[in-house]
mmCIF file as Biopython writes it, N, C-alpha, C and O atoms, coordinates in Angstrom:
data_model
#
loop_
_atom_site.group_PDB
_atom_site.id
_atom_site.type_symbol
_atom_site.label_atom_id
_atom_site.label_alt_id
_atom_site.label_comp_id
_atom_site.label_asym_id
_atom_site.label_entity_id
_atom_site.label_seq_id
_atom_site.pdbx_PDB_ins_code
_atom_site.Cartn_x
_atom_site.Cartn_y
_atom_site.Cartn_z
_atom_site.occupancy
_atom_site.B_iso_or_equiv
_atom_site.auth_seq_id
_atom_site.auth_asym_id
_atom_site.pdbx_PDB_model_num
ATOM 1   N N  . UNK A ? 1  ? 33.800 17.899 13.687 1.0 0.0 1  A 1 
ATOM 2   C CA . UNK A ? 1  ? 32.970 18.837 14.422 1.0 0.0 1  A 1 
ATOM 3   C C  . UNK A ? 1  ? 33.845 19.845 15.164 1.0 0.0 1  A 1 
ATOM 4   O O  . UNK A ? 1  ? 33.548 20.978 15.542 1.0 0.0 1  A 1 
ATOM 5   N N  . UNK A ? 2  ? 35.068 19.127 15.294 1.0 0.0 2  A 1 
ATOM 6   C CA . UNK A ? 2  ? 35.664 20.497 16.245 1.0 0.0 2  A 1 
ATOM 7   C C  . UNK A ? 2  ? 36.456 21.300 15.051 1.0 0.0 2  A 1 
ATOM 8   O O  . UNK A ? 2  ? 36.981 22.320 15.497 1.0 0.0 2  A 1 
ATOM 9   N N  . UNK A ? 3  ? 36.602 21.168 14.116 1.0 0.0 3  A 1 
ATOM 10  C CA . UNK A ? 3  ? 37.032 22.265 13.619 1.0 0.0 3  A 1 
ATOM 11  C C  . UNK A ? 3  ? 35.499 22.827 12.941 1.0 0.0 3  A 1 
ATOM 12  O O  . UNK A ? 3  ? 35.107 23.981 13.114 1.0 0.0 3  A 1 
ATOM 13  N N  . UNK A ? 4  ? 35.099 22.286 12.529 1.0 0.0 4  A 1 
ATOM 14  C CA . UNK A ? 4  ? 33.438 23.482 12.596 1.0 0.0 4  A 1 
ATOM 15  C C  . UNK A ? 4  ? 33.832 24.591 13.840 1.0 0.0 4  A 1 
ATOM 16  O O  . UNK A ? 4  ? 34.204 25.756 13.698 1.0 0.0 4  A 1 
ATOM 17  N N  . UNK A ? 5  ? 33.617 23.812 15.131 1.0 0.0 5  A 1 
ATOM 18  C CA . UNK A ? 5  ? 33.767 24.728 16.184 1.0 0.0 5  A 1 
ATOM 19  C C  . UNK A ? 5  ? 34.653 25.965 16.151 1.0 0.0 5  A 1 
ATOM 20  O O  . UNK A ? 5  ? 34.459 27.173 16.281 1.0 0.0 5  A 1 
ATOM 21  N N  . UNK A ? 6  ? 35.950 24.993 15.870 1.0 0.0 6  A 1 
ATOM 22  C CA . UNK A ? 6  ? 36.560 26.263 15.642 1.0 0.0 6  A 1 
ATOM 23  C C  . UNK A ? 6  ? 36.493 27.744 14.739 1.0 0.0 6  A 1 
ATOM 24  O O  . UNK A ? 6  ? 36.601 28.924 15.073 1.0 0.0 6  A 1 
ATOM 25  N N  . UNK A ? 7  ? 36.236 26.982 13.300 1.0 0.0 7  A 1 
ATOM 26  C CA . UNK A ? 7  ? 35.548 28.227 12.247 1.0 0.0 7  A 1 
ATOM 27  C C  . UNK A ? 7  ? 34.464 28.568 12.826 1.0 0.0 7  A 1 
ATOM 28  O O  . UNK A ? 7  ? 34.101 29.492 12.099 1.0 0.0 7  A 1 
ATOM 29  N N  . UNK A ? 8  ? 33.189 28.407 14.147 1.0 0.0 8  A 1 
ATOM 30  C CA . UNK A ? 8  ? 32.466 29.236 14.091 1.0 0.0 8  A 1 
ATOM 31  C C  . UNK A ? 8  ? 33.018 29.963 14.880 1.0 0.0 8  A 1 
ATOM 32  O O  . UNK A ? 8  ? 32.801 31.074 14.396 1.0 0.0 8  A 1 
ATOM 33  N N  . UNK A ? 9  ? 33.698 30.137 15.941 1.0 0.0 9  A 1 
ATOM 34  C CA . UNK A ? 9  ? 34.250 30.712 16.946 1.0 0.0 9  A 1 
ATOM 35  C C  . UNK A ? 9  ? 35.201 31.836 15.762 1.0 0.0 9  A 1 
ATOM 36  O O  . UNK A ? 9  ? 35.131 33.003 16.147 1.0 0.0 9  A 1 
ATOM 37  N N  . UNK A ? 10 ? 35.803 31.708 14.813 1.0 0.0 10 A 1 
ATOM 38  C CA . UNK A ? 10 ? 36.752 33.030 13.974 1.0 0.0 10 A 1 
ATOM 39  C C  . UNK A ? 10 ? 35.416 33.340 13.722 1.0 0.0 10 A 1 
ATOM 40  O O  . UNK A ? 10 ? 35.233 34.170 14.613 1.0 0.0 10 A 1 
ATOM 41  N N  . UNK A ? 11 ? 34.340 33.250 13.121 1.0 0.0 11 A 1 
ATOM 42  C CA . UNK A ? 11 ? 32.999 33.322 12.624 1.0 0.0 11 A 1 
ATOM 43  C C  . UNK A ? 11 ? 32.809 34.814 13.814 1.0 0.0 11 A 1 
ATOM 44  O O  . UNK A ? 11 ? 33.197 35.928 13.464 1.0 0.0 11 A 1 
ATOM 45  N N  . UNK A ? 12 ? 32.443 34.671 14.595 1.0 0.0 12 A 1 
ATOM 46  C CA . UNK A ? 12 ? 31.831 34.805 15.986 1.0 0.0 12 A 1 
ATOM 47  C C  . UNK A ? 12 ? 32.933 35.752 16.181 1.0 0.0 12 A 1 
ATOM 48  O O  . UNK A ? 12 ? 32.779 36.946 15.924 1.0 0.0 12 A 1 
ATOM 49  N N  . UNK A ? 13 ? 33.789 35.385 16.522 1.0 0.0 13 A 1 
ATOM 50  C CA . UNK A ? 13 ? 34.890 36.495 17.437 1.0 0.0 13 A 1 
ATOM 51  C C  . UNK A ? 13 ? 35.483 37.454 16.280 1.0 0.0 13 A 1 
ATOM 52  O O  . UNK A ? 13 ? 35.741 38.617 16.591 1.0 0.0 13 A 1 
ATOM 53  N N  . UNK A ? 14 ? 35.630 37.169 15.425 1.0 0.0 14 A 1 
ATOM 54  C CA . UNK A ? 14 ? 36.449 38.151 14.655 1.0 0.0 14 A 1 
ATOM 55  C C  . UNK A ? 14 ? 35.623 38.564 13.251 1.0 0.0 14 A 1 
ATOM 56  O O  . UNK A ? 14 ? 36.018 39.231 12.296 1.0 0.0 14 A 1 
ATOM 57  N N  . UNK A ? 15 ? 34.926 38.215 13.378 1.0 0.0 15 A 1 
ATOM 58  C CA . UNK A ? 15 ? 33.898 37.824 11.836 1.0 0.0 15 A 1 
ATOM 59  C C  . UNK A ? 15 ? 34.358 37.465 10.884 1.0 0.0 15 A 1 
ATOM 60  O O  . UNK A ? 15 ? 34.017 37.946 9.803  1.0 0.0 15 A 1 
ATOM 61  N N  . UNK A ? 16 ? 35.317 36.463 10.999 1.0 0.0 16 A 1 
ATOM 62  C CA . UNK A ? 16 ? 35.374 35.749 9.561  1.0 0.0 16 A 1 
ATOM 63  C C  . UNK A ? 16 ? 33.983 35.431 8.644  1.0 0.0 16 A 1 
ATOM 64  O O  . UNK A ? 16 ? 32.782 35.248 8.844  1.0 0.0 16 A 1 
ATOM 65  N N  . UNK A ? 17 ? 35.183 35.497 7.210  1.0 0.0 17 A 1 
ATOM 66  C CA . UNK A ? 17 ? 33.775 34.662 6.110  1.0 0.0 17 A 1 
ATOM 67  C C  . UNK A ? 17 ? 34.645 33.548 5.590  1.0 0.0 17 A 1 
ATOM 68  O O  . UNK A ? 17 ? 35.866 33.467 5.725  1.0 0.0 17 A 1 
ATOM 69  N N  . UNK A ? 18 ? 33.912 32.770 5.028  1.0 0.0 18 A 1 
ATOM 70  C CA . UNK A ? 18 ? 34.661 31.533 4.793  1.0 0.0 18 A 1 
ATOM 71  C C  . UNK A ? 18 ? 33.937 31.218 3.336  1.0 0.0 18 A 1 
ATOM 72  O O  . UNK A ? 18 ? 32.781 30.800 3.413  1.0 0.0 18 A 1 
ATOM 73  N N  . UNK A ? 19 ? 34.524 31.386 1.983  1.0 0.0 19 A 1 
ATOM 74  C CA . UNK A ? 19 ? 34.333 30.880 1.112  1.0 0.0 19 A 1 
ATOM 75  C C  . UNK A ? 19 ? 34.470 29.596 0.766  1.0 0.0 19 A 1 
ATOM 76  O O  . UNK A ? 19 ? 35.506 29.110 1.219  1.0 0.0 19 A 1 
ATOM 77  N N  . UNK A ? 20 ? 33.665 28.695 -0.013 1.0 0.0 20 A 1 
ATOM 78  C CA . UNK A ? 20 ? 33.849 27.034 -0.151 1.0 0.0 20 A 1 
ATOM 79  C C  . UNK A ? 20 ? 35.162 26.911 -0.546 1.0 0.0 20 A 1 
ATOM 80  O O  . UNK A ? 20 ? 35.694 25.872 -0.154 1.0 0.0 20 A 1 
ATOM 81  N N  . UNK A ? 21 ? 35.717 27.508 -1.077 1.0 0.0 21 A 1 
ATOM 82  C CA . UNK A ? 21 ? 37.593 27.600 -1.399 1.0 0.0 21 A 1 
ATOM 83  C C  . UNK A ? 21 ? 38.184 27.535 -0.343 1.0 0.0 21 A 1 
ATOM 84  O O  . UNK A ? 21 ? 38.977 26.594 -0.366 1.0 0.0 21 A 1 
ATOM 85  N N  . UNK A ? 22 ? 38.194 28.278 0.928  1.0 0.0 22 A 1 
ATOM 86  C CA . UNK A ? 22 ? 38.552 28.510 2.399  1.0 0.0 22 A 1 
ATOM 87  C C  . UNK A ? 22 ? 38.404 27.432 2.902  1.0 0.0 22 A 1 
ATOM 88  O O  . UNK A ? 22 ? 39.426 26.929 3.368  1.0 0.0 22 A 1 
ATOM 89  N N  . UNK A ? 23 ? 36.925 26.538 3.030  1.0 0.0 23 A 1 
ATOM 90  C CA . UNK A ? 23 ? 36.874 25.630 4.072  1.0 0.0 23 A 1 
ATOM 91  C C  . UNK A ? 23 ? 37.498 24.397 3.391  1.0 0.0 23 A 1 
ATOM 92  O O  . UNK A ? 23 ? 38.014 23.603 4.178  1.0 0.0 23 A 1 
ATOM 93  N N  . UNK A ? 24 ? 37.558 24.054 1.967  1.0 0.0 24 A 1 
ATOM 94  C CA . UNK A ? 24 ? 37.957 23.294 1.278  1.0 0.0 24 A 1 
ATOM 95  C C  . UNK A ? 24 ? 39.957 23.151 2.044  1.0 0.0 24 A 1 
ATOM 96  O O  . UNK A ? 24 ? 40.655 22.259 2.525  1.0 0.0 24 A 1 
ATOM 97  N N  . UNK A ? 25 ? 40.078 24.378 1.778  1.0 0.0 25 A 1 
ATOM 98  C CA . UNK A ? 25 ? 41.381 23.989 2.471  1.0 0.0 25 A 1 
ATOM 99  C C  . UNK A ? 25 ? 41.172 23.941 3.730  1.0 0.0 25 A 1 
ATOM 100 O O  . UNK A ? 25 ? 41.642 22.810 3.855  1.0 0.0 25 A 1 
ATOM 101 N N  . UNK A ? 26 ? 40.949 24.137 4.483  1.0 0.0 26 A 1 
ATOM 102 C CA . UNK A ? 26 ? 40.952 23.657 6.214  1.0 0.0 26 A 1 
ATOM 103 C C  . UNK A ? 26 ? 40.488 22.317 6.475  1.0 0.0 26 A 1 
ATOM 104 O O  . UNK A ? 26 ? 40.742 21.652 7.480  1.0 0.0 26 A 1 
ATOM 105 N N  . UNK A ? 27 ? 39.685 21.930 5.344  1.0 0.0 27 A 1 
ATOM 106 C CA . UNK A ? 27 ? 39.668 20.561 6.053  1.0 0.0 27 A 1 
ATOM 107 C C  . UNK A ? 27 ? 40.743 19.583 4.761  1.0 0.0 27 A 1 
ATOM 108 O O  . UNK A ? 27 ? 41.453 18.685 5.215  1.0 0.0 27 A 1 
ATOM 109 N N  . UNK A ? 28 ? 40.753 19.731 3.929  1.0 0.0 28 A 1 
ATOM 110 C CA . UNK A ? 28 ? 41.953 19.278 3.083  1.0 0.0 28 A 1 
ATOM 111 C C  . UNK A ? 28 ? 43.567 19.011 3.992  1.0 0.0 28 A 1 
ATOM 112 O O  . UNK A ? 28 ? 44.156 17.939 4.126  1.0 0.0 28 A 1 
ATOM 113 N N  . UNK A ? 29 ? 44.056 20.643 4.614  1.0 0.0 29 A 1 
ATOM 114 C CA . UNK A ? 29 ? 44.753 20.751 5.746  1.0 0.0 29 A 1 
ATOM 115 C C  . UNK A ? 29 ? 44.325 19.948 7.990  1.0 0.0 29 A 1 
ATOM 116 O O  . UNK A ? 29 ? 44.791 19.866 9.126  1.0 0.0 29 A 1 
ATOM 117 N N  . UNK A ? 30 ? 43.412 19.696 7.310  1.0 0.0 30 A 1 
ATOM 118 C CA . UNK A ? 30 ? 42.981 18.827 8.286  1.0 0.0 30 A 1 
ATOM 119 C C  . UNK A ? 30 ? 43.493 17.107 8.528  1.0 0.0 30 A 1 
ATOM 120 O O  . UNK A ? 30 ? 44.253 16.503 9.286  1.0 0.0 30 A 1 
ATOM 121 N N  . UNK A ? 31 ? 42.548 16.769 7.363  1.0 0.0 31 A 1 
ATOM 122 C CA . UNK A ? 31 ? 42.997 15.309 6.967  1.0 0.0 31 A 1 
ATOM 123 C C  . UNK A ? 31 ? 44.414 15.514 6.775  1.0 0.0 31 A 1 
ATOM 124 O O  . UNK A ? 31 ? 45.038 14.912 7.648  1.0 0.0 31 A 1 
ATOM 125 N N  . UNK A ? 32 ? 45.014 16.010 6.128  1.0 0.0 32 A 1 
ATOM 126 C CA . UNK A ? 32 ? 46.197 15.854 5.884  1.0 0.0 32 A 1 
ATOM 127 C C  . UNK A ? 32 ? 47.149 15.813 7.514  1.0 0.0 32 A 1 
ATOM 128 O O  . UNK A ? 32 ? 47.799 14.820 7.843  1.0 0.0 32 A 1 
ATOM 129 N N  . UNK A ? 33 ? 47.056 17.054 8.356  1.0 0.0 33 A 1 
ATOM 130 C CA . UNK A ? 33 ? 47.072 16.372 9.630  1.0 0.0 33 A 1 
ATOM 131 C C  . UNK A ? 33 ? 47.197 15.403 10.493 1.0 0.0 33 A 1 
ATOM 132 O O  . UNK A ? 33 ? 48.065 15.210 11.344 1.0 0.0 33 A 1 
ATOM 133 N N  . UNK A ? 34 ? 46.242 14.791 10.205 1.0 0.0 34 A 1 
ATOM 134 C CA . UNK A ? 34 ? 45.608 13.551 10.812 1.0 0.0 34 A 1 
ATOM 135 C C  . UNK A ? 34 ? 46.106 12.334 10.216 1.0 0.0 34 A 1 
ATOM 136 O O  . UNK A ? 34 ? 46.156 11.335 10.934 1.0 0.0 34 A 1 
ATOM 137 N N  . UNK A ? 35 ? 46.575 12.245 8.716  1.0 0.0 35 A 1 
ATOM 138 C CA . UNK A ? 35 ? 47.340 11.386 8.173  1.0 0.0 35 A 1 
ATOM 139 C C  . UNK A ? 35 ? 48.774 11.718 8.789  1.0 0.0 35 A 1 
ATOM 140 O O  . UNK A ? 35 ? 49.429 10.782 9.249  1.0 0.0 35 A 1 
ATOM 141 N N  . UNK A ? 36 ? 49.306 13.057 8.818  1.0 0.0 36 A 1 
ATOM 142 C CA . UNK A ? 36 ? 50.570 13.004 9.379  1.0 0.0 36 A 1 
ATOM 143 C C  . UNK A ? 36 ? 50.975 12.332 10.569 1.0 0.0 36 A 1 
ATOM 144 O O  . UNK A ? 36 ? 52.030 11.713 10.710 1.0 0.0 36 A 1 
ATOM 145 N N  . UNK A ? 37 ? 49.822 12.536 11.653 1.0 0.0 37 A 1 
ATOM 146 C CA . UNK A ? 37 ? 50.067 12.246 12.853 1.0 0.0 37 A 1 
ATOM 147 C C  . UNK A ? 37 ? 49.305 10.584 12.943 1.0 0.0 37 A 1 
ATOM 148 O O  . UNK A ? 37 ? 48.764 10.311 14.015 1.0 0.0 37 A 1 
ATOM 149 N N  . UNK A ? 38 ? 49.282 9.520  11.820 1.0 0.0 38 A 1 
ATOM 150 C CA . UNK A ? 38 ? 49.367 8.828  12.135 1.0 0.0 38 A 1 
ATOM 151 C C  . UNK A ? 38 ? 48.293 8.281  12.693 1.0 0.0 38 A 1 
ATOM 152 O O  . UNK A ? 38 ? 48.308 7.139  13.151 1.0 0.0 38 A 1 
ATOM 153 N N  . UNK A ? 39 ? 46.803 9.393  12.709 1.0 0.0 39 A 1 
ATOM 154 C CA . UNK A ? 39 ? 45.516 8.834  13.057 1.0 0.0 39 A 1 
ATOM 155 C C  . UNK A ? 39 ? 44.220 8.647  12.440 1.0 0.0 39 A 1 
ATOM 156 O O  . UNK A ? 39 ? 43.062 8.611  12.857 1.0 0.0 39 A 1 
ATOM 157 N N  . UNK A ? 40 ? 44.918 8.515  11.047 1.0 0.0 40 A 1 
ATOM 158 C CA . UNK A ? 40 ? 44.092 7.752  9.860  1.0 0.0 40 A 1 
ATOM 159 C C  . UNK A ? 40 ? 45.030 7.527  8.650  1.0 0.0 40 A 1 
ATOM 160 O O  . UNK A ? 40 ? 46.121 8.095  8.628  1.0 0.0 40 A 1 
ATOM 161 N N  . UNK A ? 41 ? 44.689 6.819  7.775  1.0 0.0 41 A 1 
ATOM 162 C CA . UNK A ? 41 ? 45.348 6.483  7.013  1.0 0.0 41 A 1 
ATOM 163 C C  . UNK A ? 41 ? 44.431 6.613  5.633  1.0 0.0 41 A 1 
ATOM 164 O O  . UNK A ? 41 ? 43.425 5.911  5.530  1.0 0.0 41 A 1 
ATOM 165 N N  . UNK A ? 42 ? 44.784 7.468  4.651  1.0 0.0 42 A 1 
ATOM 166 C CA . UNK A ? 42 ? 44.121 7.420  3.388  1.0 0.0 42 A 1 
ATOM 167 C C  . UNK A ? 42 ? 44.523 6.060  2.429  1.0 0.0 42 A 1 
ATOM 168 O O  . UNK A ? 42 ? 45.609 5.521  2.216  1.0 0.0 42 A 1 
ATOM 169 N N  . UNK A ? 43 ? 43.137 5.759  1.949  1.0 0.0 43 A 1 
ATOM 170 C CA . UNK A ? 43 ? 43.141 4.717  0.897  1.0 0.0 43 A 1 
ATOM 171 C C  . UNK A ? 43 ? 42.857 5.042  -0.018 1.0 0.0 43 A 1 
ATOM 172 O O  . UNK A ? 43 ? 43.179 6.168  -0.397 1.0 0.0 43 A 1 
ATOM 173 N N  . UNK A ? 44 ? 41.962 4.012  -0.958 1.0 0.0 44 A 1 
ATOM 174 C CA . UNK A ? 44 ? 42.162 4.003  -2.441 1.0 0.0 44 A 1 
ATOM 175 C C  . UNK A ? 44 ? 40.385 5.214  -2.794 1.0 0.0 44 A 1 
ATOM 176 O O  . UNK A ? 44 ? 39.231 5.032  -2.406 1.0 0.0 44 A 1 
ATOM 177 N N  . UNK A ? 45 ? 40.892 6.149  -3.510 1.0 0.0 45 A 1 
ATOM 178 C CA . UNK A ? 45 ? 39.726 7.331  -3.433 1.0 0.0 45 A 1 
ATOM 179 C C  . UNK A ? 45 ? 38.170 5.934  -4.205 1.0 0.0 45 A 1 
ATOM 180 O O  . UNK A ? 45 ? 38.344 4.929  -4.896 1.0 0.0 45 A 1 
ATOM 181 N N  . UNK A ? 46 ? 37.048 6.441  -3.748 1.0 0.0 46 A 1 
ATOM 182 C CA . UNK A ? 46 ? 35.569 5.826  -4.035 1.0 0.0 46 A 1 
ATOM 183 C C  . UNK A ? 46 ? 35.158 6.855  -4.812 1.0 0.0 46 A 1 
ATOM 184 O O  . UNK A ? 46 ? 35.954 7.780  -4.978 1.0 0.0 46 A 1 
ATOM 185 N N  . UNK A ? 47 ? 34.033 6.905  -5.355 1.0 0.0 47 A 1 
ATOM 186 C CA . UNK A ? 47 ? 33.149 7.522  -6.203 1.0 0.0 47 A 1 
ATOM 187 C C  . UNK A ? 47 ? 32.280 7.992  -4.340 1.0 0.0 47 A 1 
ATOM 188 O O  . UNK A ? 47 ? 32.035 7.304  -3.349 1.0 0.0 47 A 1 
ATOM 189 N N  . UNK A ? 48 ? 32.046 9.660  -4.717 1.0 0.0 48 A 1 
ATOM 190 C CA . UNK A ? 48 ? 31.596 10.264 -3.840 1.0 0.0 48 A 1 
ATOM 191 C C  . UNK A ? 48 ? 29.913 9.903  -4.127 1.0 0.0 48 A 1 
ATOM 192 O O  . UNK A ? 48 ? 29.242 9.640  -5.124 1.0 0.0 48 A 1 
ATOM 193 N N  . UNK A ? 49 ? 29.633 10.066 -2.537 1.0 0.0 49 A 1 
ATOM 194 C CA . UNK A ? 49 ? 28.279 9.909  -2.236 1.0 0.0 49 A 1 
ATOM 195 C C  . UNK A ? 49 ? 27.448 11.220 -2.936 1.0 0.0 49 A 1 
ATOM 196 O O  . UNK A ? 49 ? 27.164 11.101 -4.128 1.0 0.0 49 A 1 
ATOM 197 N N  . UNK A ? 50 ? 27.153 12.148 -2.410 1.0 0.0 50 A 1 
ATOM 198 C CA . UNK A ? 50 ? 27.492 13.830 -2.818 1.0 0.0 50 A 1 
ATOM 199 C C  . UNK A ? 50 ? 28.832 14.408 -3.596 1.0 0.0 50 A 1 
ATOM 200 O O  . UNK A ? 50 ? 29.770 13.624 -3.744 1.0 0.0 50 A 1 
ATOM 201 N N  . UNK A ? 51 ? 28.914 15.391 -3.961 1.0 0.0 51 A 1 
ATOM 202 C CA . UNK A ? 51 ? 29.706 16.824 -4.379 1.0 0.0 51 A 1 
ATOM 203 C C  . UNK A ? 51 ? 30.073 17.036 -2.998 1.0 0.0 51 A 1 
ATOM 204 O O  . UNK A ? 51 ? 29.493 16.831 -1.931 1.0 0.0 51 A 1 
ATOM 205 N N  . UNK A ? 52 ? 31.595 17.670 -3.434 1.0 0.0 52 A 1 
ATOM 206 C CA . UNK A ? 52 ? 32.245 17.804 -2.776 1.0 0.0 52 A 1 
ATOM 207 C C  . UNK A ? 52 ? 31.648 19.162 -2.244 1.0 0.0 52 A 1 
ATOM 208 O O  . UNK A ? 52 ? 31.186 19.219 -1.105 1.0 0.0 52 A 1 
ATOM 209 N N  . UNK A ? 53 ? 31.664 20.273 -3.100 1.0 0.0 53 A 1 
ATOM 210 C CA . UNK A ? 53 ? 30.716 21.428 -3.579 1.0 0.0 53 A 1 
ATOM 211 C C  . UNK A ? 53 ? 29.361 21.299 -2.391 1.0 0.0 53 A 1 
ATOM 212 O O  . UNK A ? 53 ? 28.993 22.248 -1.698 1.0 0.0 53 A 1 
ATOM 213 N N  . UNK A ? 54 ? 28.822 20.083 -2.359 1.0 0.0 54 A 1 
ATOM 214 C CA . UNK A ? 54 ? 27.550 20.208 -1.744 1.0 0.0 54 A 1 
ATOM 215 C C  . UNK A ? 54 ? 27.846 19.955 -0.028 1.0 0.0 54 A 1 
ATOM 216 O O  . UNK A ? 54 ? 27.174 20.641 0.742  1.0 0.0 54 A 1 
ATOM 217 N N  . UNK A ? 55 ? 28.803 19.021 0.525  1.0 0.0 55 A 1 
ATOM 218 C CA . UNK A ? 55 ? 29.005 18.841 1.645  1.0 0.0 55 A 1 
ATOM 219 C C  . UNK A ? 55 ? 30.075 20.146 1.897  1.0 0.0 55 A 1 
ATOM 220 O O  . UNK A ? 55 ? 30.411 20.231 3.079  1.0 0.0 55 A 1 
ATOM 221 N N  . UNK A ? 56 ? 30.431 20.764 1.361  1.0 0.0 56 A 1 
ATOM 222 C CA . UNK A ? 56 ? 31.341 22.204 1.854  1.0 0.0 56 A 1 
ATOM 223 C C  . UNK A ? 56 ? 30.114 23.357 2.295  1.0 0.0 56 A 1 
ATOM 224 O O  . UNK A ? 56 ? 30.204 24.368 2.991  1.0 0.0 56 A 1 
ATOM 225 N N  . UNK A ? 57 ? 29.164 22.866 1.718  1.0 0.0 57 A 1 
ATOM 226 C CA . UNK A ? 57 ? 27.961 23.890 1.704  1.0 0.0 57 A 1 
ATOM 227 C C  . UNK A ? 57 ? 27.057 23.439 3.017  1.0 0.0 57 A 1 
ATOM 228 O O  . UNK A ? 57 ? 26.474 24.208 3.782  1.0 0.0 57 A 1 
ATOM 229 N N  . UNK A ? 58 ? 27.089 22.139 3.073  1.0 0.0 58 A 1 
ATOM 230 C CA . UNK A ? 58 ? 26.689 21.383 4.491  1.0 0.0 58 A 1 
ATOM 231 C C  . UNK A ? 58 ? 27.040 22.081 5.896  1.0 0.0 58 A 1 
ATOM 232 O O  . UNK A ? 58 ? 26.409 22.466 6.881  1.0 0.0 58 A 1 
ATOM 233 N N  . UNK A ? 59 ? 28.880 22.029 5.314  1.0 0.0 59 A 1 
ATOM 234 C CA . UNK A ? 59 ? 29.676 22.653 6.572  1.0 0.0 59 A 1 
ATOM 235 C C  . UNK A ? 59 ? 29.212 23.982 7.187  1.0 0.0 59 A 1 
ATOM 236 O O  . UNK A ? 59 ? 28.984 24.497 8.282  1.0 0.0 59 A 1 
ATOM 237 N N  . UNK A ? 60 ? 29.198 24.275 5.744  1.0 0.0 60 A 1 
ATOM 238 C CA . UNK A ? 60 ? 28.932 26.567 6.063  1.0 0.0 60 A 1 
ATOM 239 C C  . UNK A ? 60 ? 28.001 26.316 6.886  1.0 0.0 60 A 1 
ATOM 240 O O  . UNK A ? 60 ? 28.151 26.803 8.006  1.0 0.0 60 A 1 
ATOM 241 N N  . UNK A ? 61 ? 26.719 25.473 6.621  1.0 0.0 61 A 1 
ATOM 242 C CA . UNK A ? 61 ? 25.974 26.141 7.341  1.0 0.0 61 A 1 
ATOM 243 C C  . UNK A ? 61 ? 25.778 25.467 8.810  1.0 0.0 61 A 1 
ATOM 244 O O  . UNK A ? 61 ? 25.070 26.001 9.664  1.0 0.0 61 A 1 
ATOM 245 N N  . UNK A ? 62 ? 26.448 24.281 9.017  1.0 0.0 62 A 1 
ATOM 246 C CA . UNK A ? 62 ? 26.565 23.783 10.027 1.0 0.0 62 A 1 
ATOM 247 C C  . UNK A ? 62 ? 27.774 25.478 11.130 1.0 0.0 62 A 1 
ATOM 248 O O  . UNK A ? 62 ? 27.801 25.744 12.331 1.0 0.0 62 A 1 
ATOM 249 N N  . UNK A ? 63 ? 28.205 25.871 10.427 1.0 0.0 63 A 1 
ATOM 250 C CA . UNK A ? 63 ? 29.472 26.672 11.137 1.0 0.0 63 A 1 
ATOM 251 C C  . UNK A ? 63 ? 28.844 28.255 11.271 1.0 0.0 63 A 1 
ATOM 252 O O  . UNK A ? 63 ? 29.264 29.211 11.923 1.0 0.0 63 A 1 
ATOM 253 N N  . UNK A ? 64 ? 27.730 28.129 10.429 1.0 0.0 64 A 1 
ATOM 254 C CA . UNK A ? 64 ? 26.798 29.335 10.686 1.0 0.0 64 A 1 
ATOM 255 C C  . UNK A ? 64 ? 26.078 29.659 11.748 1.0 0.0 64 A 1 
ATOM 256 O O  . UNK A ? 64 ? 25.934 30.786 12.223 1.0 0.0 64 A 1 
ATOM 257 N N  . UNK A ? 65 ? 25.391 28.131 12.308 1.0 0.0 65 A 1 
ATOM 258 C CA . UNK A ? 65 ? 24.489 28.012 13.134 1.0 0.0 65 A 1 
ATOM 259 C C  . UNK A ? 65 ? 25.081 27.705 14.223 1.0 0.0 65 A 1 
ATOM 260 O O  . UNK A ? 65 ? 24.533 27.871 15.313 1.0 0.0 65 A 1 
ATOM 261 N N  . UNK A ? 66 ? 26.465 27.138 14.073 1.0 0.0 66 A 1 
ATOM 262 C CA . UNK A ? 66 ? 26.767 27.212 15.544 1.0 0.0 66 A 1 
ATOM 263 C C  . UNK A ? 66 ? 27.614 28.452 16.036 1.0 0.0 66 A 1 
ATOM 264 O O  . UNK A ? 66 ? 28.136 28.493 17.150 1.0 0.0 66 A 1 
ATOM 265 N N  . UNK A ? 67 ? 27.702 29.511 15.042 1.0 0.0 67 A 1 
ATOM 266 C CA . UNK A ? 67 ? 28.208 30.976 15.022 1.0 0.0 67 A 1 
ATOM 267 C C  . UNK A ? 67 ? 27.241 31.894 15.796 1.0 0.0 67 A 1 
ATOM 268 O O  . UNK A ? 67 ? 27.530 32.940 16.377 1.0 0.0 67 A 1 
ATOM 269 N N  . UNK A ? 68 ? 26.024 31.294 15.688 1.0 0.0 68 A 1 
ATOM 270 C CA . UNK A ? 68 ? 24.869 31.825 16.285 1.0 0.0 68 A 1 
ATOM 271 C C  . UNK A ? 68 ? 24.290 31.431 17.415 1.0 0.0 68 A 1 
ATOM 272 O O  . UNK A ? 68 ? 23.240 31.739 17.978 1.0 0.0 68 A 1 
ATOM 273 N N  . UNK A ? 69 ? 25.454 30.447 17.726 1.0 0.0 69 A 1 
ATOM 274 C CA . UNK A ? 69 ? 24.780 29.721 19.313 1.0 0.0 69 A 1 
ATOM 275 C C  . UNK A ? 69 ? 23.629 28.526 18.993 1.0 0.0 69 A 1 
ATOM 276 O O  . UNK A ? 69 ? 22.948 28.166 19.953 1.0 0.0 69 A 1 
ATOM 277 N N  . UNK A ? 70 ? 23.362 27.834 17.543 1.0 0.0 70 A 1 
ATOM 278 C CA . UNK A ? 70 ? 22.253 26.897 17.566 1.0 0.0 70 A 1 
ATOM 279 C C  . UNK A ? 70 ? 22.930 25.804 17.956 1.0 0.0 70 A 1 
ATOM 280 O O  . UNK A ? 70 ? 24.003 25.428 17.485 1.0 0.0 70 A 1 
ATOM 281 N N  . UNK A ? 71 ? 22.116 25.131 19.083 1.0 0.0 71 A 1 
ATOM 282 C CA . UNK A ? 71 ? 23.064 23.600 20.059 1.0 0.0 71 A 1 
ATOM 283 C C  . UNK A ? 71 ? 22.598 22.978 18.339 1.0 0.0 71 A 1 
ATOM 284 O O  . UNK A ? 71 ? 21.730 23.395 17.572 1.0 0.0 71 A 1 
ATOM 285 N N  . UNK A ? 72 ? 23.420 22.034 18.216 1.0 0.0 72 A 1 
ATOM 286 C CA . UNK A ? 72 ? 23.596 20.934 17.048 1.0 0.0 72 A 1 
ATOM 287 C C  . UNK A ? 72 ? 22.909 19.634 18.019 1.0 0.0 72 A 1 
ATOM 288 O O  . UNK A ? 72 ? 22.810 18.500 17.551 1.0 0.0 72 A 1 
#
């Protein structure tokens, strides 16, 4: 959620756009992060619940609406 926050805030302040390619890497570069620093650890990949495709599309619009000030 806080990097939502953050993409809505470039959203908002500067008008970013964020193609599913774009957010794909920010949160790709995210986790990866978070494995660096040691505050998760990736395991053995599962068969996805959803498309990856479909929860990137989740995000947009979660990062839309809070671009617009909608409380979540």
């Amino acid at each position: 959620m806080k990097l939502n926050t953050q993409l809505a805030k470039e959203m908002r302040e500067i008008g970013a756009t964020f193609t599913l390619g774009n957010l794909d890497q920010r949160f790709q570069g995210l986790l990866h992060q978070l494995e660096v620093d040691g505050i998760c650890v990736r395991d053995a990949d599962c068969p996805p619940i959803i498309t990856k495709e479909l929860w990137l599309k989740a995000q947009l619009v979660v990062i839309q609406k809070l671009a617009r000030g909608v409380k979540l």
